[in-house]
N, C-alpha and C positions, 0 to 999 in steps of 0.2 A: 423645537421641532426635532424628531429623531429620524437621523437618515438609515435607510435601511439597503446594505449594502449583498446581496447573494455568491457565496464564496467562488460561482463560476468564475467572478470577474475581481474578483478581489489580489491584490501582488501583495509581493513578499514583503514590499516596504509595509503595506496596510496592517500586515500579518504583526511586524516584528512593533509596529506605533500600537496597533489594539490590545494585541493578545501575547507581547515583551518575547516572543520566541526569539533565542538569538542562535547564531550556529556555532558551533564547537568542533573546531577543527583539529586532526590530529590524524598519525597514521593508522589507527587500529583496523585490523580485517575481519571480517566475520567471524574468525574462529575465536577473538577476544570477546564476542556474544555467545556465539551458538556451539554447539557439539553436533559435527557434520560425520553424517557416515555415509558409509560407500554403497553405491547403487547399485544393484544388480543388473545382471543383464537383459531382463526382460522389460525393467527399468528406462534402462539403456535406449532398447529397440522404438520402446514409445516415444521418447524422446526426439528420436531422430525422427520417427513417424511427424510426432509433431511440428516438429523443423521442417520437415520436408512438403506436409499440406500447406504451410505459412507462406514457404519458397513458392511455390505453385502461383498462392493468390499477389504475393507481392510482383511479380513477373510482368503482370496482364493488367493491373487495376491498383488504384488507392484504397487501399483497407478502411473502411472506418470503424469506427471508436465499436459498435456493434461488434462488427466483427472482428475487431482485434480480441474483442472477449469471447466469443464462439470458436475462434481459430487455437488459441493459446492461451488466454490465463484461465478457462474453465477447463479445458483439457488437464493443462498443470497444475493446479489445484485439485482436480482431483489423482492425480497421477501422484501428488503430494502426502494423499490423504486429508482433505479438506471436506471430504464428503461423508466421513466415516466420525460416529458418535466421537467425543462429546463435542464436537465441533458441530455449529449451525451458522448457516451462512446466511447474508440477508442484501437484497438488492435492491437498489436507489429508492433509499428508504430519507425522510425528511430527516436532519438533524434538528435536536432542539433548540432552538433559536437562543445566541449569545447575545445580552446585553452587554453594550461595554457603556456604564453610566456616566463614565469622564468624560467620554466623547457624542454622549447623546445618540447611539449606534447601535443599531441591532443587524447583528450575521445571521441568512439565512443558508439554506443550499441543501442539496440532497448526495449522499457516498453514494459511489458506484457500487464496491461492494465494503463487506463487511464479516468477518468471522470472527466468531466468538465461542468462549467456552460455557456450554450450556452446565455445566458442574460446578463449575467452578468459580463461586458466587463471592462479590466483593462487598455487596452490598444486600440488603433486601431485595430484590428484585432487578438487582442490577449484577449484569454475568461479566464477566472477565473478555477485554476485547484483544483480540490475539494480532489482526492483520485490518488493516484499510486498505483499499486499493482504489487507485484513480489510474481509468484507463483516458488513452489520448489516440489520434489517429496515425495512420502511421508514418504520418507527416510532419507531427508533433513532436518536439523532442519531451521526452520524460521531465524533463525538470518542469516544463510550464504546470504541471500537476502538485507541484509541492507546496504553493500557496494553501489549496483544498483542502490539503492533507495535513498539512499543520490545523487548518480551523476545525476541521471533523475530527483528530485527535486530541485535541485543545478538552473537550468534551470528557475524554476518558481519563484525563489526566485530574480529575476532581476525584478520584477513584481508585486510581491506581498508580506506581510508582513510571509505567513505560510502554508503550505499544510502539509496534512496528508498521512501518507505512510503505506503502509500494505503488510509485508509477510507472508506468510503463507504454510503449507504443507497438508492443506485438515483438519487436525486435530487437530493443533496448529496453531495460531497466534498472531503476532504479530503487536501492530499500533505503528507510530512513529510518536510524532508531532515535526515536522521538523522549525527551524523560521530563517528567515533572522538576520543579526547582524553583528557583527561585534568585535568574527566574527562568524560566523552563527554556529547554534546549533542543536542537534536531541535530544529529550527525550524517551527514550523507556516505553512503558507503562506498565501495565502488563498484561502479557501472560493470552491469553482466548483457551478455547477449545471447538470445535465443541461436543464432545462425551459424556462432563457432560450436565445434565438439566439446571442447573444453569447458570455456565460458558458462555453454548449457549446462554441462553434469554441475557445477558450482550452483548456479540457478536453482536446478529441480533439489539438491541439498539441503539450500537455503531454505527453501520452501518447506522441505519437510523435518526441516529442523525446529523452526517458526511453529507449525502446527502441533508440533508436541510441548511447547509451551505450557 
């Protein structure tokens, strides 16, 4: 009989026993991935705009998972350039259901979000996925997200050599560069936050460094 387990609920241990992700620890920072450039100031002003409607709702009320994406990662995504050709974004869309036949198991669940590069084609019919994101509330810390995020990029890695994963709770985030192998790895990077000045400009970098992939 095959248990059918939905990657809401699915941990890390399940992740690393079905689908051999293991983590790969080490000090590297984002500039050992990305080529980060400097923001302008209008850049800048959004940024803090952004920061500053987040602060508002964090103040008065628990954010949820909703609106931590209305508040901040669609703001920043597009402030990224996530909205702009050849990138196509796609929302809590089904992933293809993983059979794991050792264990008699099949993974279901649906990504929050998803970009991809509509050009730039790996496959027949299959495009190049740039970013997963799992949002969480903002009670949530980031990491309960990287179970997901490992099974929905598990998918892309039949494909391609690496995509980049990102959870997040509005306030905190995390990126994870995820790589095919063998057997396949995630490195977690280090945690950014909306709410510093700092922090931020590295954040919105990231992001638009990610998108020019």
């Amino acid at each position: 009989m095959t248990t059918t387990i939905n990657a809401k609920n699915i941990t890390l241990g399940e992740v690393s026993q079905f689908l051999k992700f293991q983590e790969q620890l080490n000090n590297d920072t984002y500039t050992n991935f990305l080529s980060l450039e400097s923001l302008t100031e209008i850049e800048q002003l959004e940024l803090a705009q952004i920061r500053n409607d987040f602060r508002e709702y964090l103040s008065v009320e628990r954010v949820s998972e909703g609106l931590v994406q209305a508040l901040t990662t669609f703001p920043l995504m597009r402030l990224a350039g996530f909205y702009r050709r050849p990138i196509k974004m796609s929302l809590e869309q089904d992933i293809a259901n993983i059979t794991i036949e050792d264990e008699d198991t099949t993974i279901t669940g649906r990504f929050d979000i998803l970009a991809i590069n509509k050009e730039k084609q790996i496959a027949a019919d299959i495009p190049f996925w740039i970013l997963v994101i799992e949002s969480k509330n903002c009670l949530i810390a980031p990491r309960a997200g990287l179970p997901q995020l490992l099974t929905y990029a598990s998918k892309s890695l039949e494909y391609q050599e690496s995509v980049w994963g990102l959870a997040t709770s509005g306030e905190f985030y995390q990126f994870v560069n995820i790589r095919r192998g063998n057997p396949p790895t995630y490195q977690l990077m280090p945690f950014l936050t909306l709410m510093e000045p700092e922090p931020s400009i590295l954040l919105l970098q990231v992001l638009k460094a990610i998108c020019k992939l």
